[in-house]
C-alpha positions in Angstrom: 0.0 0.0 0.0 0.8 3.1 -1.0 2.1 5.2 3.0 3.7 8.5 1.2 5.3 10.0 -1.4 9.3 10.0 -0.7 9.9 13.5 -0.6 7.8 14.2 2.2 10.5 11.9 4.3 13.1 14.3 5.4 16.7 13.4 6.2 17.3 12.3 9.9 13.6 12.5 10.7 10.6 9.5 10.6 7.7 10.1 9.2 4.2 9.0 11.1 1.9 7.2 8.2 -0.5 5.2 8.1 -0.9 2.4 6.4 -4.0 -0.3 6.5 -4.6 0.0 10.1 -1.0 0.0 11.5 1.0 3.4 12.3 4.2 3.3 10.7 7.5 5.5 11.1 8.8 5.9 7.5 12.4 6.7 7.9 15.2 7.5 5.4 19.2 6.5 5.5 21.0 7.7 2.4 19.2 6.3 -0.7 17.3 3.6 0.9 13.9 3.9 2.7 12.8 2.0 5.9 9.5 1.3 7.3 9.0 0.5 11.3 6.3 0.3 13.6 5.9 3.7 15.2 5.7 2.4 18.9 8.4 1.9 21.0 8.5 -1.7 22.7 9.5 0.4 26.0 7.5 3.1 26.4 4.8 2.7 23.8 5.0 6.4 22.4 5.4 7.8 19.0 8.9 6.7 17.8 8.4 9.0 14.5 9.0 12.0 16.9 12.6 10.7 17.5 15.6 11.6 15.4 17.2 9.2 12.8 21.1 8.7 12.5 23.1 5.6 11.7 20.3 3.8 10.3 18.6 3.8 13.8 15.6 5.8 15.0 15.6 6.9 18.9 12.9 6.9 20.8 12.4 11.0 22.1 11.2 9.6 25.6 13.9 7.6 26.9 16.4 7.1 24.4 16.0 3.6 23.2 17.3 3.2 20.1 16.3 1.1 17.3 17.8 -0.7 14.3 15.6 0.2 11.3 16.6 -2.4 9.3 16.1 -5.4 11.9 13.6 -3.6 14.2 16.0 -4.6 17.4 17.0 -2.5 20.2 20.5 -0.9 19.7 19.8 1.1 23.0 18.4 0.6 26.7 16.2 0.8 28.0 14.7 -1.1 25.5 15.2 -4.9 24.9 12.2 -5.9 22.4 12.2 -5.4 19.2 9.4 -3.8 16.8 7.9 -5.3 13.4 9.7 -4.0 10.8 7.9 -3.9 7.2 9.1 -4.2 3.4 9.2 -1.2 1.5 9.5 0.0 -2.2 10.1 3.1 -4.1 8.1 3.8 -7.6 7.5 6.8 -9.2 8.0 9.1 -6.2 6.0 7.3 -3.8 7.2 5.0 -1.1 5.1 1.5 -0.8 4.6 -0.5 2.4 4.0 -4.5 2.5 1.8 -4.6 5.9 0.8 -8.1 5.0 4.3 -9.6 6.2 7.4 -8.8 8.7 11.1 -8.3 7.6 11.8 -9.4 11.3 8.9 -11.8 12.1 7.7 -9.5 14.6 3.9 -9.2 15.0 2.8 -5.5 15.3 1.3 -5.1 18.3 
């Protein structure tokens, strides 16, 4: 499904979409384009609002850091990971796969 076009995901920032019925941080490193579950497995807030670096997105509330490409923690306080989802780039627009995980984490 279509979550946004790829311009509208800035550098070192995620981007809160939604797609089907999930929330999703759309978040870019270099040329490549990530899709994670937008709740952190610690504190279950928004991890969109977070900055993006290294091809990890931090959580703004404590500082748990996640791997965007595999979803696990990088940082405490957090020790779960979060679903991670398939994405694709055509014709401007960046595409989601909700139906399956890269990580086999269920979204929760």
């Amino acid at each position: 499904m279509r979550a946004c076009a790829l311009d509208e995901v800035k550098p070192d920032e995620g981007l809160a979409v939604e797609v089907g019925d999930l929330t999703l941080a759309v978040a870019r490193d270099g040329d490549d384009v990530y899709a994670i579950q937008d709740l952190c497995s610690h504190a279950a807030v928004a991890l969109s609002e977070g900055e993006v670096e290294d091809c990890q997105i931090e959580c703004w509330l404590h500082g748990s850091r996640f791997d965007l490409r595999t979803g696990r923690p990088t940082g405490f306080p957090a020790t779960e990971p979060v679903a991670t989802f398939p994405t694709e780039v055509r014709d401007g627009d960046v595409y989601v796969d909700t139906s399956t995980t890269l990580n086999g984490v269920r979204p929760s």
